[in-house]
Residue frames as a rotation matrix with the C-alpha (Angstrom) as fourth column:
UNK 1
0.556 0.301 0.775 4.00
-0.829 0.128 0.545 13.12
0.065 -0.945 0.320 -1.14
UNK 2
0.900 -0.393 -0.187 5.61
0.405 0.914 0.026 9.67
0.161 -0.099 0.982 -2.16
UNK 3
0.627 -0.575 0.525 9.10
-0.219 -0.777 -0.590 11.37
0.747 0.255 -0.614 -2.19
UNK 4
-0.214 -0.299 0.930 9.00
-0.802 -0.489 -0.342 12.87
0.557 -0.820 -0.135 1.17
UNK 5
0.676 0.198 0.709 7.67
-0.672 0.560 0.485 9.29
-0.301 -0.805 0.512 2.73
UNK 6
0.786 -0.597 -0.159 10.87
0.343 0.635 -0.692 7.46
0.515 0.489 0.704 0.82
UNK 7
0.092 -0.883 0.461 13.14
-0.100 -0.469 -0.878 9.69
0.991 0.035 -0.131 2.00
UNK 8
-0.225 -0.089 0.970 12.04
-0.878 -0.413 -0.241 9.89
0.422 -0.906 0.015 5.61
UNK 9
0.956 0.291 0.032 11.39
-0.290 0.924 0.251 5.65
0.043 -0.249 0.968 5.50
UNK 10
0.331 -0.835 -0.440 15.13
0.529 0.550 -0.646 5.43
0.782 -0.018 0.623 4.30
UNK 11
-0.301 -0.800 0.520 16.01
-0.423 -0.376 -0.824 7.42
0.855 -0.468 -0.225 7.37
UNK 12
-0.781 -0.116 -0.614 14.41
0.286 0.807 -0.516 5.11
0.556 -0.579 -0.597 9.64
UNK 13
-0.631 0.683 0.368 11.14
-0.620 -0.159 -0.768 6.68
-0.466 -0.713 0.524 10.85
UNK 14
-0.562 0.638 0.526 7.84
0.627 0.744 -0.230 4.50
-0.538 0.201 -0.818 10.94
UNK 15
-0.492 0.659 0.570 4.86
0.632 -0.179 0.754 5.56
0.599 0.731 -0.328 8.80
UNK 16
0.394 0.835 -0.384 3.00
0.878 -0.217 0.427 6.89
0.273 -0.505 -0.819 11.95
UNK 17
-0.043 -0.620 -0.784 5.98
0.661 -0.605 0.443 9.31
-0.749 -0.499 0.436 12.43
UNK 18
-0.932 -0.054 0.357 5.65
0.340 -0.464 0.818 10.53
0.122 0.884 0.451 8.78
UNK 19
-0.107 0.991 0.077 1.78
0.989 0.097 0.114 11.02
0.106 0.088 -0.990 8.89
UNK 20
0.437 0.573 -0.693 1.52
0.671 -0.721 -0.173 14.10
-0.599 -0.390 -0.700 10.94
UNK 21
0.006 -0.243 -0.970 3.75
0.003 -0.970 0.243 15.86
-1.000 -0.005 -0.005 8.67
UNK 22
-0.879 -0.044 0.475 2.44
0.475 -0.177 0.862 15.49
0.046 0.983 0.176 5.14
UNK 23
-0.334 0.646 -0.687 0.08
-0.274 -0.764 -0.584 17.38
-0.902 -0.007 0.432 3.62
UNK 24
0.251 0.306 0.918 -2.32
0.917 0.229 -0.327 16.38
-0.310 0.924 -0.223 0.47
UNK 25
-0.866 -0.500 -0.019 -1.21
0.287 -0.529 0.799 18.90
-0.410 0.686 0.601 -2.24
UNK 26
-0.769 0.616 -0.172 -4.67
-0.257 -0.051 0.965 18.41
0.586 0.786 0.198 -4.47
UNK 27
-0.634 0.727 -0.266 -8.13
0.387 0.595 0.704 17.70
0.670 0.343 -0.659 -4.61
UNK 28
0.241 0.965 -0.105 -11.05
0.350 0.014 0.937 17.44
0.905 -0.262 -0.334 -2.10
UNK 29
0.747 -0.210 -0.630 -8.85
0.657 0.378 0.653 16.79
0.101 -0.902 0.420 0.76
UNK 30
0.297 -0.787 0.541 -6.36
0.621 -0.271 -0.735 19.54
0.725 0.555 0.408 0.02
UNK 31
0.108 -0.240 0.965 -4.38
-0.666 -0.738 -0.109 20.99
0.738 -0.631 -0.239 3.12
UNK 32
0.705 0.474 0.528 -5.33
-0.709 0.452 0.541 17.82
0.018 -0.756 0.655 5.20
UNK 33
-0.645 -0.587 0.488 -2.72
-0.587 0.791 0.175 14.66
-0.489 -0.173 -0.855 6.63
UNK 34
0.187 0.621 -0.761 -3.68
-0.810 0.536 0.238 11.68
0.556 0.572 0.603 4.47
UNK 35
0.664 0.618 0.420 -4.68
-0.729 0.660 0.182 8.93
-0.165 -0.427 0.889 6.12
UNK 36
-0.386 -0.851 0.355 -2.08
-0.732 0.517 0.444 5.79
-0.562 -0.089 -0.823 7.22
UNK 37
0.334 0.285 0.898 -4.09
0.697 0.566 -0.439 2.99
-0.634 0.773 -0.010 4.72
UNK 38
0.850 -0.055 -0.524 -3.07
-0.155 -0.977 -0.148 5.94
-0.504 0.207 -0.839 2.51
UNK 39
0.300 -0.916 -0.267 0.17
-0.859 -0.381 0.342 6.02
-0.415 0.127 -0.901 2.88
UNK 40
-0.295 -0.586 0.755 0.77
-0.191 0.810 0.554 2.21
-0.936 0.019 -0.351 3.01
UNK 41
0.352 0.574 0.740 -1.13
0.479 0.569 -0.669 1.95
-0.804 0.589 -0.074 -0.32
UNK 42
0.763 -0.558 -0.326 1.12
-0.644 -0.624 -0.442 4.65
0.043 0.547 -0.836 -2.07
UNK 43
0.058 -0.889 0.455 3.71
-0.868 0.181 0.463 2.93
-0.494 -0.422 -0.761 -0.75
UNK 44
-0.146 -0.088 0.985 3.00
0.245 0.962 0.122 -1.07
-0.959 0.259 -0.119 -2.02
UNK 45
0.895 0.300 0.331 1.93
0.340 0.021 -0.940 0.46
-0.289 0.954 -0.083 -5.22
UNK 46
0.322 -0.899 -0.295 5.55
-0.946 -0.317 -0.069 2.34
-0.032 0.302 -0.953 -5.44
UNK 47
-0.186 -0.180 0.966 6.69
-0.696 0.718 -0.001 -0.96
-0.694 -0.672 -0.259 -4.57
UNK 48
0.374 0.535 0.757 5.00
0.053 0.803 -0.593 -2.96
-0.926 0.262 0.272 -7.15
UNK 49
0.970 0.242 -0.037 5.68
0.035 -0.288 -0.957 -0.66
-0.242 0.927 -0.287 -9.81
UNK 50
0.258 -0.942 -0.217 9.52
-0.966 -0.248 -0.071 -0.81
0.013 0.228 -0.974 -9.33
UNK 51
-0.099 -0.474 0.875 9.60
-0.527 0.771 0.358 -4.25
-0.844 -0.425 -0.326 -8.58
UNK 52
0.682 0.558 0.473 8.12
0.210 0.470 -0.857 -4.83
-0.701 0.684 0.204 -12.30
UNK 53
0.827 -0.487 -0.281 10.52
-0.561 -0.745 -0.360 -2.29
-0.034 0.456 -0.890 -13.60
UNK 54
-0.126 -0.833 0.539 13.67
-0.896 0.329 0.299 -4.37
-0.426 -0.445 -0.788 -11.95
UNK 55
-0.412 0.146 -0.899 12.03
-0.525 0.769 0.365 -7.79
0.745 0.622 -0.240 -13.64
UNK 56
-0.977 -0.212 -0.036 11.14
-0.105 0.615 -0.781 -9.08
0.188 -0.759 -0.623 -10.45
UNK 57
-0.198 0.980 -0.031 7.99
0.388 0.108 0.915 -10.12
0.900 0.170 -0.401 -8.61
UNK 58
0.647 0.459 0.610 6.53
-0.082 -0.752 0.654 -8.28
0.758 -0.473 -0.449 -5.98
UNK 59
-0.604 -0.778 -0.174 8.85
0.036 0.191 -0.981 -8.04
0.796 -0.599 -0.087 -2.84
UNK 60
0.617 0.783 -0.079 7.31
-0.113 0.188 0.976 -9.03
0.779 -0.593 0.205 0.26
UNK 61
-0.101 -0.658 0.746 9.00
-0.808 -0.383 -0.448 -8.09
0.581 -0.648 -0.492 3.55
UNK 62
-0.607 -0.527 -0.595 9.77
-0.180 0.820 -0.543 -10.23
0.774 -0.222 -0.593 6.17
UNK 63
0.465 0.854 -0.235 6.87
0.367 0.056 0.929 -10.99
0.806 -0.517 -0.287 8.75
UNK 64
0.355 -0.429 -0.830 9.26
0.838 -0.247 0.486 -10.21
-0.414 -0.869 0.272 11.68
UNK 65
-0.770 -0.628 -0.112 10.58
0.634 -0.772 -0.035 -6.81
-0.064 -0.098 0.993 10.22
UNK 66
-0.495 0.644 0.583 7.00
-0.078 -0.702 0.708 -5.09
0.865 0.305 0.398 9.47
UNK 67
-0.834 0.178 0.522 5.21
-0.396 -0.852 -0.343 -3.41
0.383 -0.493 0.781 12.14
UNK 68
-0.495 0.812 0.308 2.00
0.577 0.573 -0.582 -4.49
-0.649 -0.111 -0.752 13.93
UNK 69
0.198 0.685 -0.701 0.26
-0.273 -0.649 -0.710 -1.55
-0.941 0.332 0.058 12.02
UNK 70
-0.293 -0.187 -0.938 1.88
-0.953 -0.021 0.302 -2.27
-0.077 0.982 -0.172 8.73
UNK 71
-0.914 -0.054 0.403 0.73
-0.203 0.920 -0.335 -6.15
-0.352 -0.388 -0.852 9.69
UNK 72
-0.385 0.839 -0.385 -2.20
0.540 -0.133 -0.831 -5.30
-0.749 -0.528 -0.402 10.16
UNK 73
0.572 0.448 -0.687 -3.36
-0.595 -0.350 -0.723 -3.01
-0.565 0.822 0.067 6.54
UNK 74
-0.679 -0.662 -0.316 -1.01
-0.733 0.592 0.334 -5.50
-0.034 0.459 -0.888 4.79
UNK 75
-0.907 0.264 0.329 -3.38
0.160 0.937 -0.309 -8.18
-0.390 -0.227 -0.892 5.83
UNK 76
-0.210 0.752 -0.625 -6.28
0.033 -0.634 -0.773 -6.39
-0.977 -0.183 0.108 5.21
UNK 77
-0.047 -0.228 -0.973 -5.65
-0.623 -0.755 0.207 -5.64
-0.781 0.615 -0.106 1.97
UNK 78
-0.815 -0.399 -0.419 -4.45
-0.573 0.665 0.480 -8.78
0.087 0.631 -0.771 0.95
UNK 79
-0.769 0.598 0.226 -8.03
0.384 0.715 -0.584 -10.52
-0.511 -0.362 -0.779 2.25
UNK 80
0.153 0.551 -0.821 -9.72
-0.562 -0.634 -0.531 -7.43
-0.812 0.543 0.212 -0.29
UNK 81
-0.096 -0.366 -0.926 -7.82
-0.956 -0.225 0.188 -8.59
-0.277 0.903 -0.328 -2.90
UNK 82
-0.904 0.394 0.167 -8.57
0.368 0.915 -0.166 -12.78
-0.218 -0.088 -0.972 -2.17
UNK 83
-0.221 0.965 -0.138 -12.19
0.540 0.003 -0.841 -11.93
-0.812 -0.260 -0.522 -2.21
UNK 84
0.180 0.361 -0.915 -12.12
-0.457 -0.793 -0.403 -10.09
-0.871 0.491 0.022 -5.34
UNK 85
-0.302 -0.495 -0.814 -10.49
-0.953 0.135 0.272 -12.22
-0.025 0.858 -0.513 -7.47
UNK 86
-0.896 0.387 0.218 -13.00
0.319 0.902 -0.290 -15.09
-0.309 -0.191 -0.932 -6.34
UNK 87
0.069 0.934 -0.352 -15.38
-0.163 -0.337 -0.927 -12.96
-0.984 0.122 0.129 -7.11
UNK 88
0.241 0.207 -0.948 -14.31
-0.840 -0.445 -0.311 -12.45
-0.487 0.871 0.067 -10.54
UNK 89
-0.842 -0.525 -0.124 -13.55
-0.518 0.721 0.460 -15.80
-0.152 0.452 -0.879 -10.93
UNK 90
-0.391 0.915 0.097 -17.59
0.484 0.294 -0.824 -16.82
-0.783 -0.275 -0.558 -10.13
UNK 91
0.500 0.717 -0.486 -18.35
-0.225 -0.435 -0.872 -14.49
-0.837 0.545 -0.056 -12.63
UNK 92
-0.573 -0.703 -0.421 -15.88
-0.758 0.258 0.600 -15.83
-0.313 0.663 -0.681 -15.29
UNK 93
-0.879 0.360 0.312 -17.66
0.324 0.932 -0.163 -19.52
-0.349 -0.042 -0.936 -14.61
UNK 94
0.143 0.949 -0.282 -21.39
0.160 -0.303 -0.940 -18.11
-0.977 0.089 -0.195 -14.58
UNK 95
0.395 0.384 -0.835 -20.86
-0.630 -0.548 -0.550 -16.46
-0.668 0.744 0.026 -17.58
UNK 96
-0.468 -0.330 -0.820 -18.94
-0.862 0.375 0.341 -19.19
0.195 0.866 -0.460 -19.51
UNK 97
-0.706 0.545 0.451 -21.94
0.545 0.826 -0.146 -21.87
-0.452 0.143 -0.881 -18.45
């Protein structure tokens, strides 16, 4: 599935244009369009994992080139991932009083 949304991002369509035509391959969901938090989370993880690969640190687009939608689970995410790592930072403390 990543692939086909690389290939069809470098040709300039948005995520929401890709959606209707993938298809999960596996599992539960198998036959069904996967879901646009989905995609965008394949997607930053491709993203992460090449940007380690290259030596670099994560790449973060420009606020004016990303979508409201891509704005918008971007943010999201990133307010999961604040809140978790306070979390585990409360339990770090707790457990080392």
């Amino acid at each position: 599935m990543l692939p086909a949304v690389l290939r069809r991002r470098g040709g300039g369509e948005t995520v929401e244009q890709i959606q209707p035509g993938l298809i999960i391959p596996t599992g539960r969901r198998k036959g069904q369009n996967p879901s646009l938090s989905s995609i965008y989370r394949a997607l930053a993880e491709h993203e992460q994992r090449t940007s380690k690969i290259r030596g670099r640190g994560p790449h973060r687009a420009a606020p004016d080139r990303r979508t409201e939608a891509e704005a918008h689970v971007i943010t999201r995410y990133g307010k999961l991932a604040v809140r978790y790592e306070a979390t585990a930072l409360v339990a770090a403390i707790s457990e080392w009083l």
